[in-house]
N, C-alpha and C positions, 0 to 999 in steps of 0.2 A: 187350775184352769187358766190363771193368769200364763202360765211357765207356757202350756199346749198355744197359748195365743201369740205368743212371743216366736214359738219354734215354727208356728207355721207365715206367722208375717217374715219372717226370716229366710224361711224357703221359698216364697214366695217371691223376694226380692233377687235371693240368688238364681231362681228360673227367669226373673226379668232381666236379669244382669246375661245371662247365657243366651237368652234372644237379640240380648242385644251386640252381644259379642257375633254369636253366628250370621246374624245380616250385617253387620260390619266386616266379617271377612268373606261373606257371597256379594257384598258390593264390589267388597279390594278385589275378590275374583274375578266379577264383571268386570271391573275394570282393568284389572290384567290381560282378560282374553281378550278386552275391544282394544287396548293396545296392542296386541299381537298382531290382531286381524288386521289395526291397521298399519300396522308396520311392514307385514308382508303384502298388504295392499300396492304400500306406497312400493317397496320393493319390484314389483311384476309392473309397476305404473313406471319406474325408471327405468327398470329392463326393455317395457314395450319401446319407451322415446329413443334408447339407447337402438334398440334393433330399426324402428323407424328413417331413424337417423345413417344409420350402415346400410339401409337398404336403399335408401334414398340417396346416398351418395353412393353406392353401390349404382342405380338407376342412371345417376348423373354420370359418373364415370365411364359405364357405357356407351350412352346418349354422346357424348363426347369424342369417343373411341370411334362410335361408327357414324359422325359426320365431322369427324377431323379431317381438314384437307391437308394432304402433305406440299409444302409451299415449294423445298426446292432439293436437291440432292447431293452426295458428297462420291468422290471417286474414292474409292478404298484403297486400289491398287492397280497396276498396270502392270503386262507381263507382254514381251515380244518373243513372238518362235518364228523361226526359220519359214516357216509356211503360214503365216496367220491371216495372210490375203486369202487361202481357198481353206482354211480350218472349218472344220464340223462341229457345234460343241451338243454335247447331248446332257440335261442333268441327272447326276446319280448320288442320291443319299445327301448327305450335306453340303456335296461340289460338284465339278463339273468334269464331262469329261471331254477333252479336246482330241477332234481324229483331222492332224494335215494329211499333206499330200503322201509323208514317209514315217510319220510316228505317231502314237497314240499317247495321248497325256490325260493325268487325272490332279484337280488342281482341287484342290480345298484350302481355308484361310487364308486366301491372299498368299498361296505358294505350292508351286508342285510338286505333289507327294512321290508321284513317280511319271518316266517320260519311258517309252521304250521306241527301240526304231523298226517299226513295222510298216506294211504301205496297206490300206485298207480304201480302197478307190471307190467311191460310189455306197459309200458305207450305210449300213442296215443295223437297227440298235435297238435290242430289247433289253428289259430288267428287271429284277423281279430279286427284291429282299438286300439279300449281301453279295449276291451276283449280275453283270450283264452279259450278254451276249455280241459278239460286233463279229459282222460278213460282210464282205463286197457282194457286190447285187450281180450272180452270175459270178461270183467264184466259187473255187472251191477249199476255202479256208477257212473255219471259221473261231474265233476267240473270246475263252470265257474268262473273265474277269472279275476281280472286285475291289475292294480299296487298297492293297499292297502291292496288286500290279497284273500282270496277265497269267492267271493260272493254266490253265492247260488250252493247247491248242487240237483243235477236230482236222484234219485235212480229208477228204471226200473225192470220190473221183467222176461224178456229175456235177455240174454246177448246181448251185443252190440258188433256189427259189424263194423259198421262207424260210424262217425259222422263229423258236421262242424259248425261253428259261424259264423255271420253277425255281422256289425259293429255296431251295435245295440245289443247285446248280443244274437241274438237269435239263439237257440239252433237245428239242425237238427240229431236227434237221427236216425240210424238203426237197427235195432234190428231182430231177426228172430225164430220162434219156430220152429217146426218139419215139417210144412209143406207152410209156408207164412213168410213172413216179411211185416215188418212193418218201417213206416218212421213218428217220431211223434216230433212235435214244441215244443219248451219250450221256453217260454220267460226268460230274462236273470236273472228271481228271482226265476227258477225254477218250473215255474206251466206250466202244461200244457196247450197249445193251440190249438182249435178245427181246425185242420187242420193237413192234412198229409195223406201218402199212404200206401196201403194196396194192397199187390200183394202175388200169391201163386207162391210157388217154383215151379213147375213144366212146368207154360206158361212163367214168367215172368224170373228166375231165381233168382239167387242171389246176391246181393248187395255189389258189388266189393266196391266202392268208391263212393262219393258223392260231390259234391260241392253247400252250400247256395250263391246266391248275395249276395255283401256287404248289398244292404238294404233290404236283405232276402223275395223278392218276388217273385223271381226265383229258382230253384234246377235245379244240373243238377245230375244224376245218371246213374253209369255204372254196366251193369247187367251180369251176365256171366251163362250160360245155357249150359244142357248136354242135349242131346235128341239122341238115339238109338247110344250110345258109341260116338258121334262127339256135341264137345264143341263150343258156339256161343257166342261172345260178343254182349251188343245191350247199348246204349248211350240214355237215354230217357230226352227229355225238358221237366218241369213243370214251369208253371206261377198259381200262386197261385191267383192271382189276375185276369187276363184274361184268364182263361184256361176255361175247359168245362163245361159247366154249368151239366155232370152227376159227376162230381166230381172227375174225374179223372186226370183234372189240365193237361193234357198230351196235349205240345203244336208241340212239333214233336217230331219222335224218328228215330235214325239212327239203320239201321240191316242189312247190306248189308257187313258183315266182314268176312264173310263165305270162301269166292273164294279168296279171298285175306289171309286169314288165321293169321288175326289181334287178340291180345290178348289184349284190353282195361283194364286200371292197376291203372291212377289215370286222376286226374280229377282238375279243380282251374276255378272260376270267376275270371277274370283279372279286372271287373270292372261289373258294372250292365248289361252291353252290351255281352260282348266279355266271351268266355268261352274256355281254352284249355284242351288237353288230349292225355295224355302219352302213347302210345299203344307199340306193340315190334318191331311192323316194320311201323308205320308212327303215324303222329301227326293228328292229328283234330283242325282246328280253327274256333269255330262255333261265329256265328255274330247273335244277334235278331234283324231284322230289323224293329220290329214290326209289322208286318205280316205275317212275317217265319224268322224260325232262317235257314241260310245259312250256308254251310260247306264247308273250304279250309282243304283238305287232303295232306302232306308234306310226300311220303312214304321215309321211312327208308333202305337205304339196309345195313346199316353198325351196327355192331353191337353197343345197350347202355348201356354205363357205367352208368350213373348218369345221371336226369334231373333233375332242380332245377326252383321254380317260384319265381320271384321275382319280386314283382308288377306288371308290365302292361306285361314281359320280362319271356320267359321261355329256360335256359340254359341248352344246353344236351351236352352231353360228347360221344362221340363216337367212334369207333377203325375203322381203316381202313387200307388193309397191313403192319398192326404191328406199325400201328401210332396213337395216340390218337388226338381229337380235340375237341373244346369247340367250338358251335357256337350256336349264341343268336338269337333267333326270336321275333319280338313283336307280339301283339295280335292280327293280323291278319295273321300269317304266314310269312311275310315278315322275311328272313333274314337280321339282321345288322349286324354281325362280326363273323368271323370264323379265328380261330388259333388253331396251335399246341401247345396240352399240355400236362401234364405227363399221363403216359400211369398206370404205377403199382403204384396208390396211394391209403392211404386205408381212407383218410378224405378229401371233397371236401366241403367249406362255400363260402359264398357270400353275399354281401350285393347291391346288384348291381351294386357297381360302382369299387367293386372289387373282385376278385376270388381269395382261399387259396389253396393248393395243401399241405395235409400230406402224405410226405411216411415214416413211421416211426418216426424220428426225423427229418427229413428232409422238410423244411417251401420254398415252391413257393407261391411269392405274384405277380399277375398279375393287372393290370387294363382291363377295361370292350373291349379294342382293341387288347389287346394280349402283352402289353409291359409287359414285364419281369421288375418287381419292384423293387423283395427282392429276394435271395436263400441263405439259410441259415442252418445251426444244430442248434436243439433245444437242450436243456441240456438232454432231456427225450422224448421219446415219447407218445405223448396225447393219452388218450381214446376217446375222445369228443374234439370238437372245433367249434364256434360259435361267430359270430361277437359281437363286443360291440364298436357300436362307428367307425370312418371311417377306421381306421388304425390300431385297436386296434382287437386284439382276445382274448376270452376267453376260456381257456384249464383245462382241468379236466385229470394233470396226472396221477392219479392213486393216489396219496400219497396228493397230494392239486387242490386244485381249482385256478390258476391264470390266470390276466389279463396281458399280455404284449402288447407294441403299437412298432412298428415298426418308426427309427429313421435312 
């Protein structure tokens, strides 16, 4: 009995000894996992300040960006041609392209990539991708381009009226004789393509303006007509690809400008879809939805100084009680930004992400919200001015050609 008393005080002790072992390692447990817990606590607690931190300097940096004024500017370079009293500059792609009186030049970094001696008088300038287009207004010559130099030339035996590129180089000529016009393709090496339209002056009118699609399967043309002493705009869609099987491509056309007493003036594909247009008292935003093109009309009451496209983005300039203002629509019509801007300027550029105002010598740099950048005197006042580059313009003052960047 004695031994049975012993063996169970014994076992007894070794189950107390194993309770006490086991909550000794479910504490050291708990307190493993609440270390963990708060080890990754603390972890996602320094990630958060870390991120806070980057965002908030992130914030500030911006904040900084878009109310930095640019205090004064640096000339980059100076180039003199033979003609740079009546030079034309137009920008394309990362430079610019200079048309004088007898040669075409295309100038990037601060140096001319190529010069060729052409005369292009009264010069007309479309572009679109890795191509331009360049006509005299009322020749019949016209030359498509891109950054190595003049790639094929069109010659025509009507004068030319309009015309536009696709990003594809292809060429949409207007042209017109004494009683019809005419709209004919050229591909970008110059030969013609069987395809295009044929309309008489008298039903259709005449061939204000014109716009190809970037991937030139679409046109759109603005026609402008006289009939018994009262003048009519009409805005005609062609799809060259899906249009009418009589060959007249005509996928809709707008004519109802009459009673509204709209004067239709120019015309731009913002993309293969979307097409805008400039009239004197409202905008047009036609959409192909692939079963009709649709129109957002945006009337006008105030008078236009200036509209500019710029990509997807068409900027107008407009007076109202003796105030001027810039307001940006994208390609549906939709308003994004409206401010007041200079009123008596005689050069407005843009690259879209920023707007120049010349009056005389006189340089306003805005960004695309209305913040005031730059205002500054220029040494001279430009003839020409044209973006190169984000902050940088290029002026043709009458005596040289330079590039200054705003600092």
């Amino acid at each position: 009995m004695a031994f049975d008393t012993e063996l169970e005080h014994e076992e007894q002790l070794n189950a107390m000894r194993e309770r006490t072992l086991e909550s000794e390692r479910e504490a050291r447990s708990d307190h493993l996992r609440r270390r963990e817990r708060e080890r990754v606590s603390d972890l996602w607690r320094a990630r958060l300040v870390i991120a806070a931190i980057v965002c908030a300097f992130f914030l500030a940096a911006m904040f900084y960006a878009h109310n930095y004024r640019y205090t004064t500017y640096s000339v980059d370079s100076e180039m003199v041609l033979a003609s740079v009293a009546t030079a034309r500059t137009f920008p394309f792609r990362e430079g610019t392209v200079v048309v004088g009186t007898d040669s075409v030049s295309y100038v990037k970094n601060n140096s001319v990539v190529w010069d060729n001696a052409v005369k292009v008088q009264d010069p007309v300038y479309r572009s679109e991708g890795e191509y331009f287009c360049l006509f005299p207004r009322g020749g019949y010559t016209a030359y498509i381009c891109n950054e190595s130099g003049i790639f094929s030339t069109i010659k025509v035996s009507r004068p030319i009226r309009t015309a536009d590129i696709s990003q594809a180089g292809v060429v949409a000529l207007a042209t017109e004789s004494e009683d019809s016009s005419y709209i004919t393709y050229y591909d970008r090496f110059g030969t013609h393509v069987d395809v295009g339209v044929k309309t008489t002056l008298d039903v259709s009118g005449y061939p204000v303006h014109l716009s190809i699609s970037p991937d030139g399967q679409k046109l759109l043309v603005l026609y402008y007509s006289v009939a018994n002493g009262i003048g009519e705009s009409r805005a005609v869609f062609y799809d060259f690809q899906n249009g009418s099987a009589d060959r007249s491509y005509v996928i809709q056309a707008f004519e109802d400008f009459y009673e509204s007493d709209t004067f239709l003036v120019r015309c731009e594909f913002t993309d293969n879809r979307h097409a805008s247009v400039i009239g004197d008292n409202a905008f047009l935003f036609l959409t192909d939805n692939g079963k009709e093109v649709t129109r957002n009309t945006v009337p006008i009451a105030d008078e236009v100084h200036s509209a500019l496209f710029m990509g997807q983005e068409l900027l107008v300039v407009t007076e109202k009680d003796g105030k001027a203002f810039l307001t940006t629509y994208d390609n549906t019509g939709r308003m994004l930004h409206s401010f007041e801007c200079p009123k008596d300027y005689d050069l407005v550029a843009s690259n879209g992400r920023y707007v120049a105002f010349l009056t005389g010598a006189d340089l306003r740099f805005y960004n695309a919200s209305g913040k005031l950048r730059y205002e500054g005197t220029l040494v001279s006042a430009p003839r020409s001015m044209s973006f190169m580059g984000t902050k940088s313009l290029f002026l043709n003052t009458g005596d040289v050609l330079e590039k200054i960047t705003l600092k």
